[in-house]
C-alpha positions in Angstrom: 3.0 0.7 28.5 0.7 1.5 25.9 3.9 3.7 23.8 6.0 0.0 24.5 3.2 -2.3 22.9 2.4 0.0 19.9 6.7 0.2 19.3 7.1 -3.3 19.9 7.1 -5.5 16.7 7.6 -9.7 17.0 6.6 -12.4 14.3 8.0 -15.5 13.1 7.8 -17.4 10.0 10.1 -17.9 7.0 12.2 -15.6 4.1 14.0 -15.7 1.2 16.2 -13.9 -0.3 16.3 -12.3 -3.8 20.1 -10.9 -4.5 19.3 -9.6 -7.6 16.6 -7.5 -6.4 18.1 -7.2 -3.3 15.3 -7.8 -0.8 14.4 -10.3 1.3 10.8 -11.5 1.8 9.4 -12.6 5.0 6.3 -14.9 5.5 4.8 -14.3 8.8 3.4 -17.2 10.5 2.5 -15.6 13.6 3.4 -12.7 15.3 2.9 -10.5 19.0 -0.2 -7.8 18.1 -0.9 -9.4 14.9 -2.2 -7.5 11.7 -4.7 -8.9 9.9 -3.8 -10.4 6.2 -0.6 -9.2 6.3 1.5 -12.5 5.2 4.3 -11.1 3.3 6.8 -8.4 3.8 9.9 -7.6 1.2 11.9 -5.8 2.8 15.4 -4.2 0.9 18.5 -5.0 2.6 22.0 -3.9 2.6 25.0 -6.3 3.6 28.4 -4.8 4.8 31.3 -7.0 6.6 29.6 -8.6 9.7 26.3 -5.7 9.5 23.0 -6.4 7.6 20.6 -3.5 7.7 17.0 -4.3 6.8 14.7 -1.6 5.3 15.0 1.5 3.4 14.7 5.3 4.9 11.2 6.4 5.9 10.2 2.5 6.0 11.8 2.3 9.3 15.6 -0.2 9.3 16.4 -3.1 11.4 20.3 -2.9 11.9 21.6 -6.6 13.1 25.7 -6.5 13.5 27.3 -10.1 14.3 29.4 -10.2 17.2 31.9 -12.8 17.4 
């Protein structure tokens, strides 16, 4: 359980997105197990066909592929 909780990340909020710099930045709102201060994240992104990967390398990636 405890290996779950500290893997597990959740938050809401709103982002924009910089195309030139190619990032996107997220304003947390809220999230599960929040961190303290922490209101912005820019995170790099790549876009290819129906897959958006978000993150870089050691930074950790989210990979999100649109199924139709």
């Amino acid at each position: 359980l405890r290996r779950l909780l500290t893997g597990f990340e959740s938050y809401f909020g709103t982002f924009t997105v910089d195309e030139g710099a190619r990032t996107v930045t997220h304003r947390i709102e809220g999230e599960f197990l929040p961190r303290s201060g922490q209101v912005e994240v820019a995170s790099p992104f790549r876009l290819s066909g129906d897959t958006l990967v978000l993150g870089a390398g050691s930074l950790g990636q989210g990979l999100f592929v649109r199924v139709r």
